[in-house]
Residue, then its C-alpha position, 0 to 999 in steps of 0.5 A: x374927553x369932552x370939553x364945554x364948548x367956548x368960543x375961541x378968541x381971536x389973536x395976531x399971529x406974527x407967523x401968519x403975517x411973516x408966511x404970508x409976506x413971503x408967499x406975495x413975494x414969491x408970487x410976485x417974482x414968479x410972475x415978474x419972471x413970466x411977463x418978462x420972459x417968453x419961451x420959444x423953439x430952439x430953432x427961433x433962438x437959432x434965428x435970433x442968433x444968427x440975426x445978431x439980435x442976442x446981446x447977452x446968454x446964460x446957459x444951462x445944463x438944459x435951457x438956455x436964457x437969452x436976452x434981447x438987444x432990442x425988446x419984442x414986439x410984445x415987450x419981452x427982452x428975454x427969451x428962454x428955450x431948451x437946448x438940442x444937441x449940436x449935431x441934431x440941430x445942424x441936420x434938422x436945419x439942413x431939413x429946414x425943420x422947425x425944433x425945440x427941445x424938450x424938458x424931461x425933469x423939471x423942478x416940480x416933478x422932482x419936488x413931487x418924487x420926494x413929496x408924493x413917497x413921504x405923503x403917502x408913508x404919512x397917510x399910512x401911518x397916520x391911518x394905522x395909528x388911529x385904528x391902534x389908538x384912535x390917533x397919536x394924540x389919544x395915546x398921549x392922553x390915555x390917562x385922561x378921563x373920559x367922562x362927559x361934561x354937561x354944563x348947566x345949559x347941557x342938563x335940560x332934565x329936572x324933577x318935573x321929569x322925573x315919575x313914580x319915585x317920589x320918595x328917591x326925589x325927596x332924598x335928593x333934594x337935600x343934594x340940590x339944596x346944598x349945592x345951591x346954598x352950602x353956607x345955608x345948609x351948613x348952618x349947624x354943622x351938617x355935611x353932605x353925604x360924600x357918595x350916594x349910591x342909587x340902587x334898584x332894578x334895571x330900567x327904574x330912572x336910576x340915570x334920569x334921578x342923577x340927571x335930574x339932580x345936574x339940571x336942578x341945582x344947574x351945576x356941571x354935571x361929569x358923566x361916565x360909565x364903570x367900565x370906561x376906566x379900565x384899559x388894556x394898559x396897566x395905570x390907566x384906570x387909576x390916572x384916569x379916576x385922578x384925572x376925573x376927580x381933578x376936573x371935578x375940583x376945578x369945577x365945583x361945586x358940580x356933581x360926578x355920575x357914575x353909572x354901572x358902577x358894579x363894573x369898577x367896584x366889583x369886590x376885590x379877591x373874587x377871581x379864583x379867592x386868590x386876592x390878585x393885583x389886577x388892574x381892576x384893583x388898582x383902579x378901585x383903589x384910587x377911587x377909594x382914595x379919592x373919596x377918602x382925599x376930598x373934602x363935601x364942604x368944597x361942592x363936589x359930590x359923587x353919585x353913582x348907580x348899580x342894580x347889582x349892589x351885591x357884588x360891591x366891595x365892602x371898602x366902598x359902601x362904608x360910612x365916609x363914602x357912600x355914606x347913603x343908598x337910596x332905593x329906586x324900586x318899581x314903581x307902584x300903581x299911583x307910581x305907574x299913573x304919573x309915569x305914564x302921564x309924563x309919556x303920554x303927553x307925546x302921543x295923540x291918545x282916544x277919548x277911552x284911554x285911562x292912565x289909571x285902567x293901563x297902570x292897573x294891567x301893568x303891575x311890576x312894569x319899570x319906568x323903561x317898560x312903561x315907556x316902551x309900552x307907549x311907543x307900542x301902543x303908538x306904533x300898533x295904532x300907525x300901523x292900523x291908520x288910526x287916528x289916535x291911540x285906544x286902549x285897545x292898542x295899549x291892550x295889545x301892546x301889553x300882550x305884545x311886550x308880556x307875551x310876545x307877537x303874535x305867530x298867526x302864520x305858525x299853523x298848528x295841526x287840528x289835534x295840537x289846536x284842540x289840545x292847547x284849547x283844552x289847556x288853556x282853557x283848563x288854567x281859566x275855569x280853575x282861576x274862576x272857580x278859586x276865589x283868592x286868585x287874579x281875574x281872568x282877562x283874556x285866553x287865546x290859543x293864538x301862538x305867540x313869542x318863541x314857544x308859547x302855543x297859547x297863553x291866558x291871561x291874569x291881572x291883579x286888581x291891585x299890587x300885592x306885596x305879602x301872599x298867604x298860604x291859601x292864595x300861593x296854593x290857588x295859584x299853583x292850582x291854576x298852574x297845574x290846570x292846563x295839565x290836569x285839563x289834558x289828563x282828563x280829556x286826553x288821558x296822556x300828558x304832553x310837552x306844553x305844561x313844562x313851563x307850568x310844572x317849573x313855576x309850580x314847583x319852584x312856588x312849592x320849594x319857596x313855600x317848604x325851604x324858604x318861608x317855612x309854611x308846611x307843618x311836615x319840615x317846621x317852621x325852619x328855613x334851610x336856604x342859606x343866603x350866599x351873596x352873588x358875587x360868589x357865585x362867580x368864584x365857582x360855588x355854585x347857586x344857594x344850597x341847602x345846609x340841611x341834613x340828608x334826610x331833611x333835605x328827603x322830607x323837604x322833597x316828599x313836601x314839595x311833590x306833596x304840594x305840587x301833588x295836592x295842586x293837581x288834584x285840586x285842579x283835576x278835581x274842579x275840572x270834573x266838576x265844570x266838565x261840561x262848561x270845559x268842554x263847551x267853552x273848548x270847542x267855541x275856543x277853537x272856533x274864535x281863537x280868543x276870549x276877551x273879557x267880555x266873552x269870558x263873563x257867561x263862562x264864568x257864570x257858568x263855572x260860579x252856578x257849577x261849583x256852588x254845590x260843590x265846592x272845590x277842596x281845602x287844603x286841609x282836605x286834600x291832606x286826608x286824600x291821596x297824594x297822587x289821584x287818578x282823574x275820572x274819565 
């Protein structure tokens, strides 16, 4: 667990001062023992003795210490030498041979053979347990929270910080009022919500809201993630939510976050429907009693967050807990603008550069995306040397991020380059000719990502929120143009509208079972809306209630749709056969149309279909289902 970092106080330890008289002392006797005693070979001890020299001697099992009548010429009057057998000396004196015994255990080396052994067994042991359990001191603690402790110089984000959610800023306000002046706000009787859930998709500043809020209202800020409260040990999730809610109290008023908080209340009962008592249980029910146990009034209060709110036990969300959830959705495009104005105050931009121009292609892009674009726009412009980034490097990065890098070094036979130029190809005039559908702004036939041969490129002018029959019949028509490109030039269809044909007919199935717009199956709707966490149970995706035989005219509407699409595109294809065809071949000779380009074609195309304008859909409902292309 992290703790504020205090300095330590000093104090007088009456230990330290006793162990450290003691070692003067040692010392001090070692090395009066040292100046005042020498060792010398036995044979010298030998001569002392015979000299009559020796006053006094001690004898050991190994040495023996003698003192002098008459102190050394260096002052020493004790000597001290190791025995040698008797008879050894005799002889070696005989030889007149210089000899001195020597010592063969000494009182350090059998320190050390106890010492070394328990050392070494330490080491192990201390290692083992670590790698177990991070160490004896972490299993002693397991029950402790885990969570992350900011103090108010920790938390350096603010709300200045923080873009493109203006409205989850204004909700929150009210939590940084309170916390700042509690008697103030509940002057009338007021209480602050006990938990605030931030719910919306990944990467929208779900965290950076909730740590704005810390760094605003400058309290303690306890951090910690879903899943770090669950252990192998039954318990731990639970003392360590009591252990967490305690050292918030301590601490008030400060704010708890708790992030993916999907992972600890998940819905209780979903494993199999059984209603088990695991542990995961265990620990939701103690936050559900924490919640229920402390009081708003005292400054704590709880924010978590989740992109899956579906999956939430009930018990959780109810009034008195989290009492309010606040959407944190994808920004908008004046949402776009001011992130990408706080991203692009770190990068050295061109004079050409436009957060509005860029905001505007990056419609749907989260908080995270956006700032992921700016760093690959950054990166691609290093890597060019430039001197600055330009909107050309914002544009490739959007490419980049959307569709993939580019894959120039995958070589394409002539006849699959000729036929993704023809498809491609086919997806822009068809988006030309139709006039409720997004703009055009580049085609290539450059492979990109892991399978894309090529890729066209649309962008909204503007976020679209509702979309009418007509324009999701439009744009299924685009879909199915690269197929109908290939039928009419190739006669044969081919693997690269897969991706297509799935769009198109996941479009036609929304439009039939969901949002009731084919008069054949009326205006009914027969998906039943079945929240996800069952789907973990084993129940499988949505599924349609409806009868055998609806379900039979649900799917003769959606062929009839998809079939509607493609001979719609077949159709203004025949009629722009000549710009096609034309555009293809300058295609496959410049590998990409910027918008530039794509400006004569589309004049083309306008001045091809003005006398002769594409089918309506109510036209093409007295046509066949199913029309052959004409060569």
């Amino acid at each position: 667990m992290d703790k504020p970092t205090k300095e330590r106080e000093w104090r007088f330890d009456v230990g330290y001062l006793l162990f450290a008289l003691v070692a003067i002392l040692l010392i001090q006797q070692v090395w009066t023992v040292y100046r005042q005693t020498e060792v010398v070979p036995y044979s010298e001890f030998a001569d002392l003795l015979r000299e009559s020299k020796i006053a006094e001697v001690q004898v050991g099992s190994e040495a023996i210490r003698a003192t002098l009548k008459e102190p050394l010429p260096d002052g020493r009057k004790q000597v001290l030498t190791v025995r040698v057998p008797p008879d050894i000396a005799q002889e070696l004196e005989a030889a007149k041979v210089k000899y001195s015994g020597a010592v063969e255990h000494t009182w350090i080396s059998t320190l050390l053979s106890w010492i070394v052994p328990v050392a070494l067994f330490f080491l192990v042991w201390s290692l083992l347990t670590r790698r177990m359990g991070q160490g004896l001191g972490s299993i002693m603690s397991i029950g402790q929270s885990r969570a992350k402790i900011f103090v108010e110089k920790d938390v350096k984000v603010g709300f200045a910080d923080v873009a493109g959610v203006d409205e989850a800023k204004e909700e929150l306000q009210e939590i940084v009022a309170f916390l700042k002046d509690p008697a103030t706000y509940g002057r009338l009787g007021a209480r602050i919500p006990k938990g605030i859930l931030l719910v919306g998709p990944p990467g929208t500043g779900k965290t950076l809201l909730a740590r704005a809020v810390a760094g605003e209202a400058g309290v303690p800020f306890f951090s910690i993630t879903g899943s770090e409260f669950v252990e192998m040990f039954v318990g731990v999730g639970a003392a360590r939510v009591r252990d967490l809610f305690e050292q918030a109290r301590a601490s008030a008023p400060c704010i708890i976050f708790i992030d993916e908080l999907d992972a600890l209340g998940r819905a209780r009962g979903i494993s199999g429907l059984s209603g088990g008592h695991d542990e995961k249980e265990q620990t939701l029910n103690q936050l559900l009693a924490e919640l229920d146990g402390f009081d708003p009034s005292v400054g704590v209060v709880l924010l978590a967050a989740t992109n899956r709110p579906e999956v939430l036990d009930p018990a959780l969300l109810r009034a008195g807990r989290f009492d309010r959830q606040i959407s944190v959705d994808r920004p908008d495009k004046h949402g776009r603008v001011a992130i990408l104005k706080v991203h692009l105050k770190k990068v050295k931009l061109a004079t050409d550069v436009d957060p509005a121009q860029i905001a505007a292609m990056t419609p749907g892009f989260t908080g995270a995306d956006l700032a992921n674009l700016v760093n690959e726009a950054a990166t691609l412009a290093t890597r060019k040397r430039a001197s600055s980034v330009s909107l050309d490097d914002f544009t490739a990065a959007i490419e980049r991020v959307v569709a993939g890098p580019e894959k120039r070094k995958r070589l394409l036979n002539p006849r699959e380059r000729r036929i993704v130029a023809f498809h491609e190809m086919g997806h822009a005039i068809v988006a030309m000719a139709l006039p409720d559908t997004d703009p055009i702004k580049k085609v290539s036939i450059i492979p990109r990502g892991m399978g894309a041969l090529g890729y066209t490129m649309q962008m909204p002018t503007e976020d679209r929120y509702l979309m009418t029959r007509t324009e999701l019949l439009d744009r299924m028509t685009v879909l199915l143009g690269g197929r109908a490109a290939e039928m009419a030039v190739f006669r044969e269809a081919t693997t690269g509208a897969a991706d297509d044909l799935q769009r198109a007919t996941e479009m036609a199935r929304a439009m039939v079972s969901r949002y009731g717009m084919e008069p054949d199956v009326g205006q009914a709707s027969f998906v039943t809306e079945r929240p996800r966490y069952l789907d973990l149970a084993g129940l499988g995706p949505q599924q349609s209630e409806a009868s055998d035989e609806t379900n039979a005219r649900i799917d003769r509407a959606i062929r009839g749709l998809v079939e509607h699409a493609f001979d719609r595109a077949s159709a203004i294809l025949r009629n722009c056969a000549d710009v096609h065809k034309d555009s293809a071949q300058r295609l496959l000779d410049k590998e990409t149309f910027a918008e530039d380009d794509l400006a004569p074609i589309r004049a083309a195309v306008t001045a091809q279909m003005e006398g002769a304008a594409p089918p309506t859909p109510a036209q093409l409902d007295q046509q066949p289902m199913c029309a052959t292309p004409s060569p």
